[in-house]
PDB file with SEQRES, HELIX, SHEET and CRYST1 records, atoms N, CA, C and O in Angstrom:
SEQRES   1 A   58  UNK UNK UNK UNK UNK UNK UNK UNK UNK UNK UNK UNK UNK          
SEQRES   2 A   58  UNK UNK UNK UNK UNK UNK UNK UNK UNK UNK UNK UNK UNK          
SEQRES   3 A   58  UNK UNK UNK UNK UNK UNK UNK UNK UNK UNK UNK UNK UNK          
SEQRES   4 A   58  UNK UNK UNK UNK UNK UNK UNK UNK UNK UNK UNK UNK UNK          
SEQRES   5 A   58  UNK UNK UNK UNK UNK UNK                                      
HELIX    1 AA1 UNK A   10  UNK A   27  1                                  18    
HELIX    2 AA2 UNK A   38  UNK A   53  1                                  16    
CRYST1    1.000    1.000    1.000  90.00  90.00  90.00 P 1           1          
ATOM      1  N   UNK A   1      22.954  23.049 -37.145  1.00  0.00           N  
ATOM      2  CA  UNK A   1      21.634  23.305 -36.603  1.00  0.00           C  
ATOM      3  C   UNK A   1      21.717  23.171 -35.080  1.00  0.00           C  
ATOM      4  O   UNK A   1      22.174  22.126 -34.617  1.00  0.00           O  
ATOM      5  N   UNK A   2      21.321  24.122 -34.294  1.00  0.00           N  
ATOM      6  CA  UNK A   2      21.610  23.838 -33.070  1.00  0.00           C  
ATOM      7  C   UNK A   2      20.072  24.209 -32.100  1.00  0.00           C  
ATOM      8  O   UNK A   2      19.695  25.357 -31.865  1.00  0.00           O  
ATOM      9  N   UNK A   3      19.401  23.030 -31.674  1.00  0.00           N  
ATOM     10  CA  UNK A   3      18.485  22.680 -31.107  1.00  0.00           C  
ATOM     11  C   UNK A   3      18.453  22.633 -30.097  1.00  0.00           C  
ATOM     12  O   UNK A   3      19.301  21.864 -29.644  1.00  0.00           O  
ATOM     13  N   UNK A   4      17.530  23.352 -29.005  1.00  0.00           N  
ATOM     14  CA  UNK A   4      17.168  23.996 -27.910  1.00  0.00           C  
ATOM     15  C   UNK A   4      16.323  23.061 -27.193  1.00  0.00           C  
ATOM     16  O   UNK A   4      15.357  23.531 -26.592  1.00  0.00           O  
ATOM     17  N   UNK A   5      16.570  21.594 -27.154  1.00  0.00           N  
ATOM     18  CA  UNK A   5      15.220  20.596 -26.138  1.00  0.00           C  
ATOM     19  C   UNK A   5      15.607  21.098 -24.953  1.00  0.00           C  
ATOM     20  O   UNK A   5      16.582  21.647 -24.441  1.00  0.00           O  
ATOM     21  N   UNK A   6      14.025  20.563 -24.562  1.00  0.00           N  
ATOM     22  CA  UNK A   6      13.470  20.561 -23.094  1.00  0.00           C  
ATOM     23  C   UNK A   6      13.031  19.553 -22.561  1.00  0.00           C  
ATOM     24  O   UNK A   6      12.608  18.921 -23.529  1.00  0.00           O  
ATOM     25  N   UNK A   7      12.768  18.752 -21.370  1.00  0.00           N  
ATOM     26  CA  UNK A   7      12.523  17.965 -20.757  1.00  0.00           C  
ATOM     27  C   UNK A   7      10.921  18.109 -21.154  1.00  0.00           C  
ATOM     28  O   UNK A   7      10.719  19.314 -21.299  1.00  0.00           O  
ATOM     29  N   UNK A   8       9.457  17.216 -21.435  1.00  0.00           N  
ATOM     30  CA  UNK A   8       8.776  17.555 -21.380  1.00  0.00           C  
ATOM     31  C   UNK A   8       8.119  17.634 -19.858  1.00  0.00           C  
ATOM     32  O   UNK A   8       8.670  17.240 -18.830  1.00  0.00           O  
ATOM     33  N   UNK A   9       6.893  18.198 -19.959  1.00  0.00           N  
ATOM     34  CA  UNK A   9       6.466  18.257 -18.482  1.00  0.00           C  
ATOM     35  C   UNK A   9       5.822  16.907 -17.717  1.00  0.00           C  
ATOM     36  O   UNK A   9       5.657  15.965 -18.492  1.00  0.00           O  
ATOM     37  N   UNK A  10       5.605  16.770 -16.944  1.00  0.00           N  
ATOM     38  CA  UNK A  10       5.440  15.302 -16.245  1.00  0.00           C  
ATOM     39  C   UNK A  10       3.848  15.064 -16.668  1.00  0.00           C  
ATOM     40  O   UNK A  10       3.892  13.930 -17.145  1.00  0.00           O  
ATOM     41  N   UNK A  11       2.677  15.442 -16.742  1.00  0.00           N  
ATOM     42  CA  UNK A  11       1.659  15.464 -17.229  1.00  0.00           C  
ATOM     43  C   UNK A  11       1.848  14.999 -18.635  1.00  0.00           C  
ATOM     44  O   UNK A  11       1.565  13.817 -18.828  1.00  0.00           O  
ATOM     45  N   UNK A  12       2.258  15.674 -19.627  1.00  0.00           N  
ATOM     46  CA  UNK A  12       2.764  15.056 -21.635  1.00  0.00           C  
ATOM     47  C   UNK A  12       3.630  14.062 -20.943  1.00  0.00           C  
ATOM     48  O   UNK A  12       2.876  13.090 -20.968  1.00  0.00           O  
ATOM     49  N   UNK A  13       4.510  13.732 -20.454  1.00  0.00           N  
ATOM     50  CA  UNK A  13       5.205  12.470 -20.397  1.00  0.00           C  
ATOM     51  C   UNK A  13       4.166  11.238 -19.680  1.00  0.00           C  
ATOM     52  O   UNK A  13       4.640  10.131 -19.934  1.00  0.00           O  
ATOM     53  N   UNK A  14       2.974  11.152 -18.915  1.00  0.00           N  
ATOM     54  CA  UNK A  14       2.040  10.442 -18.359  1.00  0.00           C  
ATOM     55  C   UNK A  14       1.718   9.950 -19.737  1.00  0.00           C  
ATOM     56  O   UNK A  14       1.947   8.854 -20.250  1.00  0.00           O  
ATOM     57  N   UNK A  15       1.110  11.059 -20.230  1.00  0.00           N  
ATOM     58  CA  UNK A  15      -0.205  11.138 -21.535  1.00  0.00           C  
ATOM     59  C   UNK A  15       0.234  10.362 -22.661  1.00  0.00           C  
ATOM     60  O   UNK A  15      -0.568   9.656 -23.272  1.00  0.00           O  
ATOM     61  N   UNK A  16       1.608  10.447 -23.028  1.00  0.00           N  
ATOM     62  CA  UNK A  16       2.417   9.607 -23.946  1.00  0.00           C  
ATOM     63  C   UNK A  16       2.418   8.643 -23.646  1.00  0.00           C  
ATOM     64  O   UNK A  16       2.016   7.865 -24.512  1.00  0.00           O  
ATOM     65  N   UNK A  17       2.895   7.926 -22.115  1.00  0.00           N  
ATOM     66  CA  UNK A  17       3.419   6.436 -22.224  1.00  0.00           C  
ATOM     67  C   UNK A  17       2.073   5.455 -21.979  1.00  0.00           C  
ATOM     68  O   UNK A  17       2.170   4.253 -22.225  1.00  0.00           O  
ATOM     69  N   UNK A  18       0.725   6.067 -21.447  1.00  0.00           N  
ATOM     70  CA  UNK A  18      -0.318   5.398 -21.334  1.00  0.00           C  
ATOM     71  C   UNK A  18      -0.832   5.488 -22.835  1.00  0.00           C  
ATOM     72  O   UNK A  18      -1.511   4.484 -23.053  1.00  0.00           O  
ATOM     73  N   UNK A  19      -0.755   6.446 -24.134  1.00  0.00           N  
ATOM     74  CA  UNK A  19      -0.750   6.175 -24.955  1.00  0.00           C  
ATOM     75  C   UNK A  19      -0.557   5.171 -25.335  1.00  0.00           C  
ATOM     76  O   UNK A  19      -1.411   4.435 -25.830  1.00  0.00           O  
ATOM     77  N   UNK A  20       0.841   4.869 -25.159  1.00  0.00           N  
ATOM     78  CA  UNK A  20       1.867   3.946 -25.668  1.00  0.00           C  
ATOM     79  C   UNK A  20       1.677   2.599 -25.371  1.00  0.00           C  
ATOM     80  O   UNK A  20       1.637   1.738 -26.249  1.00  0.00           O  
ATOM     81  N   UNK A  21       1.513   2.283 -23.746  1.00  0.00           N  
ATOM     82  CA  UNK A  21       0.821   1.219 -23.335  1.00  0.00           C  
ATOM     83  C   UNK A  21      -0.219   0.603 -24.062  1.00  0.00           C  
ATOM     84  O   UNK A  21       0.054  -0.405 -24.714  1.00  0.00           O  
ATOM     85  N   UNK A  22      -1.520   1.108 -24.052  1.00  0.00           N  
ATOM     86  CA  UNK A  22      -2.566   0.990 -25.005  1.00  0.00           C  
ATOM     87  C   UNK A  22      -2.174   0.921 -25.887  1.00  0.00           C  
ATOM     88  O   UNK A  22      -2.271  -0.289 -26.088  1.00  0.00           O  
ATOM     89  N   UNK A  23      -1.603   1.439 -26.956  1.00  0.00           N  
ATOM     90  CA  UNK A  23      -1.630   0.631 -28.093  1.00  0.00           C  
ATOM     91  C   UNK A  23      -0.606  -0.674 -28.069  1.00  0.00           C  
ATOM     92  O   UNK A  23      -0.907  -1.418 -29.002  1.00  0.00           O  
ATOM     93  N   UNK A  24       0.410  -1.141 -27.366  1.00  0.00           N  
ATOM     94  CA  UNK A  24       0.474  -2.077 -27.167  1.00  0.00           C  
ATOM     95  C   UNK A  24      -0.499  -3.453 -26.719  1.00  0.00           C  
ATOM     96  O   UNK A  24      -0.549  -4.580 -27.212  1.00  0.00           O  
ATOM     97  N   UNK A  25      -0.998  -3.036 -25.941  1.00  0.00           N  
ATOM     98  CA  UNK A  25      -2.007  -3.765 -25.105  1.00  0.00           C  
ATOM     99  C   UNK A  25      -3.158  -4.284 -26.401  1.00  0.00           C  
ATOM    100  O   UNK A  25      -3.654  -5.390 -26.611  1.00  0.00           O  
ATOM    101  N   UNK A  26      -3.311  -3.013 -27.099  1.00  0.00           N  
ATOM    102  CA  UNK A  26      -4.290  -3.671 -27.919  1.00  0.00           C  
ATOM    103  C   UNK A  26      -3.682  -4.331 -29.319  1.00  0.00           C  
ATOM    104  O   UNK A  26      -4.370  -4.891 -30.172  1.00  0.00           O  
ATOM    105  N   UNK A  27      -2.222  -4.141 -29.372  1.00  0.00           N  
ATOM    106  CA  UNK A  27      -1.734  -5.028 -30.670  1.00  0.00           C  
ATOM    107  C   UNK A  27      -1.706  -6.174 -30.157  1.00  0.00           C  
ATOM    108  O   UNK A  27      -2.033  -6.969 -31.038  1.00  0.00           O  
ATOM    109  N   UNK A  28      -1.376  -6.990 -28.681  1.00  0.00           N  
ATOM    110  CA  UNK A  28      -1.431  -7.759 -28.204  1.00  0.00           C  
ATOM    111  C   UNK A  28      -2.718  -8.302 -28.173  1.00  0.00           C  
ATOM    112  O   UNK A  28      -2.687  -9.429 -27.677  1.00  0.00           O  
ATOM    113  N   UNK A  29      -3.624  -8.014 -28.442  1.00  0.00           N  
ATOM    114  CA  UNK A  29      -5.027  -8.608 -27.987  1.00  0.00           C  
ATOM    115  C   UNK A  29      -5.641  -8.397 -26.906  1.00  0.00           C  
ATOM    116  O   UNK A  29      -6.836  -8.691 -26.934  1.00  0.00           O  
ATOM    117  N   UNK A  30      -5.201  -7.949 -25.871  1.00  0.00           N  
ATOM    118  CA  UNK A  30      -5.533  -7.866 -24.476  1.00  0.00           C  
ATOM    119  C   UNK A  30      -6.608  -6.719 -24.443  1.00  0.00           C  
ATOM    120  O   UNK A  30      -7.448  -6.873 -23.556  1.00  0.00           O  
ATOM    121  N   UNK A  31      -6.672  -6.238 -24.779  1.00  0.00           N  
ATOM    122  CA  UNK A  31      -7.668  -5.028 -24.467  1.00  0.00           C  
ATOM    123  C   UNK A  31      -8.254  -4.973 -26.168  1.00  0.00           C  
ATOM    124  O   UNK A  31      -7.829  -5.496 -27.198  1.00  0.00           O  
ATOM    125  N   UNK A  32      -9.504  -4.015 -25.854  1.00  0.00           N  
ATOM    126  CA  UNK A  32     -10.083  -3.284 -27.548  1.00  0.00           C  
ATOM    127  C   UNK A  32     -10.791  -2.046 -26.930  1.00  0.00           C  
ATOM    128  O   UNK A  32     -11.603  -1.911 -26.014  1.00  0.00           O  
ATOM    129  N   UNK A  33     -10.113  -1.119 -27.861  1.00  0.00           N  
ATOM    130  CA  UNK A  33     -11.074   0.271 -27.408  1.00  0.00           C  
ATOM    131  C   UNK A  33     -11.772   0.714 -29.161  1.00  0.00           C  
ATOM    132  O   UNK A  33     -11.411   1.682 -29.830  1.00  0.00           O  
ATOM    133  N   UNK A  34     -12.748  -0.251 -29.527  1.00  0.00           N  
ATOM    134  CA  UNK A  34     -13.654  -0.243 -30.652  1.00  0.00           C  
ATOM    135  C   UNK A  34     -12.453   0.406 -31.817  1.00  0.00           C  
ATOM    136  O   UNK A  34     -11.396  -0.161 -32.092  1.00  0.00           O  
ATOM    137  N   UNK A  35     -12.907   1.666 -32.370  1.00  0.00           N  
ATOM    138  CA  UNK A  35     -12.277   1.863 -33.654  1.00  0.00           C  
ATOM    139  C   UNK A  35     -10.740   2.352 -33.872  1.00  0.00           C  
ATOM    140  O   UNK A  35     -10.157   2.525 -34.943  1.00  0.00           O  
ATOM    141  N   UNK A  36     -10.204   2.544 -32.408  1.00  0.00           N  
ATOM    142  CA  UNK A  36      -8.672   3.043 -32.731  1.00  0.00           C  
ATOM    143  C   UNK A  36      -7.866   2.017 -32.833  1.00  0.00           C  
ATOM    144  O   UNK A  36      -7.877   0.985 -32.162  1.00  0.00           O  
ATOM    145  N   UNK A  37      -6.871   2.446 -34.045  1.00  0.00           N  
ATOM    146  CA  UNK A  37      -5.649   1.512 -34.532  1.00  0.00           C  
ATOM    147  C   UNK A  37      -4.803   1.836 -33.341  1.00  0.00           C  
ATOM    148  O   UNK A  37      -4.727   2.892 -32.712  1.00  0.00           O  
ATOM    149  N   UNK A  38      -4.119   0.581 -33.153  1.00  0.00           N  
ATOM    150  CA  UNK A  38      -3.065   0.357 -31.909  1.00  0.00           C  
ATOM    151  C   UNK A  38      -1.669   1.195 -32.412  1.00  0.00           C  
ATOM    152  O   UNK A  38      -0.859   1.782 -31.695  1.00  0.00           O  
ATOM    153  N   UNK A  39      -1.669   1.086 -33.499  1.00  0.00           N  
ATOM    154  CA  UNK A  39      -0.385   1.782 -33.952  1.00  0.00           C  
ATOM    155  C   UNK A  39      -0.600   3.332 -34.136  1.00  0.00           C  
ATOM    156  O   UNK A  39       0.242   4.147 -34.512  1.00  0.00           O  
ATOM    157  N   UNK A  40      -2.154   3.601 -33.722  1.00  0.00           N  
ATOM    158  CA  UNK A  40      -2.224   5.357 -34.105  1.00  0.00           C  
ATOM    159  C   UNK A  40      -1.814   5.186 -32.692  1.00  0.00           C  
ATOM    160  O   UNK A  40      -0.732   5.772 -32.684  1.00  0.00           O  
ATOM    161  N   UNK A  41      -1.956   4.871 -31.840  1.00  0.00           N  
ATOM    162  CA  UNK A  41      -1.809   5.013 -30.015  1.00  0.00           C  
ATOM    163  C   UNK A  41      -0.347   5.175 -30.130  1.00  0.00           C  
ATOM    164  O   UNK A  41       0.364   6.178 -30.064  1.00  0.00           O  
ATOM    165  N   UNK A  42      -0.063   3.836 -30.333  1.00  0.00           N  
ATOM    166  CA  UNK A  42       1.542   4.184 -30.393  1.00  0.00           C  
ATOM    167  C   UNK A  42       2.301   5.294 -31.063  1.00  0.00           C  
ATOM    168  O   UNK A  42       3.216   5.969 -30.590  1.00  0.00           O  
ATOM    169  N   UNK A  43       1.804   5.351 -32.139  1.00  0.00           N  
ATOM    170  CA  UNK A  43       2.710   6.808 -33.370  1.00  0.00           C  
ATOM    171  C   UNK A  43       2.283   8.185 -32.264  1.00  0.00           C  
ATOM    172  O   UNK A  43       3.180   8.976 -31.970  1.00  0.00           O  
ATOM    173  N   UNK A  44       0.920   8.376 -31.721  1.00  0.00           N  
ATOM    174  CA  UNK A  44       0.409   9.441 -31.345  1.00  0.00           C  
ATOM    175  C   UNK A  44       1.363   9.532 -29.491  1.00  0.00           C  
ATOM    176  O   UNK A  44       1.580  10.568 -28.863  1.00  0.00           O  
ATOM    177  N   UNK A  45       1.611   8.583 -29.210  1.00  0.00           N  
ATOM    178  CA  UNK A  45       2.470   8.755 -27.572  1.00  0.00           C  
ATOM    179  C   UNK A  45       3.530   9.674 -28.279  1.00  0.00           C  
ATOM    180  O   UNK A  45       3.554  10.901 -28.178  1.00  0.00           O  
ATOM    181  N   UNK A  46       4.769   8.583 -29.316  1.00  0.00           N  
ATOM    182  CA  UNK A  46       6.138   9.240 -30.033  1.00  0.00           C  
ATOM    183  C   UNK A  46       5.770  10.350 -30.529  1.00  0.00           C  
ATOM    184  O   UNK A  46       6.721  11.131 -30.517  1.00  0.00           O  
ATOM    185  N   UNK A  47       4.960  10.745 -30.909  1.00  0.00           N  
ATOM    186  CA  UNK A  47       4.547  12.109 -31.524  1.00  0.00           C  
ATOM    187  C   UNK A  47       4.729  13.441 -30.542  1.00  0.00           C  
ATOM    188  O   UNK A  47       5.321  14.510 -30.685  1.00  0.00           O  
ATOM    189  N   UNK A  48       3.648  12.648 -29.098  1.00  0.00           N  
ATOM    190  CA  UNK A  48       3.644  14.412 -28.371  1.00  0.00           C  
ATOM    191  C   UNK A  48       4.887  14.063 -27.952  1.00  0.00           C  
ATOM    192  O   UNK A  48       5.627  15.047 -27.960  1.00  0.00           O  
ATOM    193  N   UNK A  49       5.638  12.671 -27.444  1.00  0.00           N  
ATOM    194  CA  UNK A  49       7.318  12.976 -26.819  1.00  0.00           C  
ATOM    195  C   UNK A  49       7.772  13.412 -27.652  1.00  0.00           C  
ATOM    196  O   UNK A  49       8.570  14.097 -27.013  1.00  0.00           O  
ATOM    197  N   UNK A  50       8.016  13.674 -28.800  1.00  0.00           N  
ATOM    198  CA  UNK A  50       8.384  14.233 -29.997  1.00  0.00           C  
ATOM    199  C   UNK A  50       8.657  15.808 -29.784  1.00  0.00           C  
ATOM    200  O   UNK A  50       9.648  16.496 -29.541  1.00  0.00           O  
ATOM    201  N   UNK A  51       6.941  16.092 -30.051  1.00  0.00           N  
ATOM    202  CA  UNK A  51       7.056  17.854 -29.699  1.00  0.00           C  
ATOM    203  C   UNK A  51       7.095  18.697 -28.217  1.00  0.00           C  
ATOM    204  O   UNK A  51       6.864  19.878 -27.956  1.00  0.00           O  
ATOM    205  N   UNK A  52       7.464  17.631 -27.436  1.00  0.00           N  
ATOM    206  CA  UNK A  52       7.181  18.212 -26.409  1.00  0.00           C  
ATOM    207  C   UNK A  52       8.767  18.588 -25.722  1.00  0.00           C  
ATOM    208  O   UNK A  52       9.104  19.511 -24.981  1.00  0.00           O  
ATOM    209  N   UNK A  53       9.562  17.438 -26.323  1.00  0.00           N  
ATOM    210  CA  UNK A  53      10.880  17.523 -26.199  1.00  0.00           C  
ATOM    211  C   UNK A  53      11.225  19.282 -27.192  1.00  0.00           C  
ATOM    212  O   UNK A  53      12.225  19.962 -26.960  1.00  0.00           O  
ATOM    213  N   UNK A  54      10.668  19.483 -27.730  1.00  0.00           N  
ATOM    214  CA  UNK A  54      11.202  20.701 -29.078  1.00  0.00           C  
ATOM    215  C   UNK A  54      10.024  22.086 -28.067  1.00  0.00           C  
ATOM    216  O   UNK A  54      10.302  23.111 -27.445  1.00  0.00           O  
ATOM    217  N   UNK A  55       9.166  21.613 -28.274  1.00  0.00           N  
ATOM    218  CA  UNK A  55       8.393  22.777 -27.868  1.00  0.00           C  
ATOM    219  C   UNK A  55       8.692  22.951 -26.187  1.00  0.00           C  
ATOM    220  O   UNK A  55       8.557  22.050 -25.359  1.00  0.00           O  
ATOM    221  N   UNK A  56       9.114  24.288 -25.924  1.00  0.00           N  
ATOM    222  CA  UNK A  56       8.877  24.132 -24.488  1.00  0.00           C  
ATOM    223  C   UNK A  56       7.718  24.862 -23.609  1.00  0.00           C  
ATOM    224  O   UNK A  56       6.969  25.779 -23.945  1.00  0.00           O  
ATOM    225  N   UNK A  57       7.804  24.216 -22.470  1.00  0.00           N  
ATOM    226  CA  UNK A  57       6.395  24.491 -22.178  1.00  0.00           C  
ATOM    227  C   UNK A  57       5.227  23.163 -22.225  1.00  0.00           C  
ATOM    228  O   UNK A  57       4.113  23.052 -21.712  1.00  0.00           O  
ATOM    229  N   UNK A  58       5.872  22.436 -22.906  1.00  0.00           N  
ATOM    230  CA  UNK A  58       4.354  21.187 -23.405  1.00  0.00           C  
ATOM    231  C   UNK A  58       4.778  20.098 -22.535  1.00  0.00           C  
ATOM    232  O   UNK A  58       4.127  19.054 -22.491  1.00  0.00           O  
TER     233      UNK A  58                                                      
END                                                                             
């Protein structure tokens, strides 16, 4: 299988790791943003680095 990644763009790489932050922040206790699970924050950062690495363009 030979797979074609791309760097994602600097904007999806922002959007991911402040994701990512936040849901840390809030498994820690430190912060609450009412009904989101800390671990959807987190799964949802790895997710767009995910497709963004595959899709190019994102």
């Amino acid at each position: 299988m030979n797979l074609k990644l791309s760097a994602p763009k600097e904007i999806t790489w922002i959007i991911a790791v402040v994701a990512g932050v936040l849901g840390l922040l809030m498994h820690f206790g430190v912060i609450s943003l009412g009904g989101i699970s800390a671990m959807f924050l987190v799964g949802l950062g790895f997710v767009l680095l995910a497709l963004a690495t595959l899709v190019k363009g994102l």
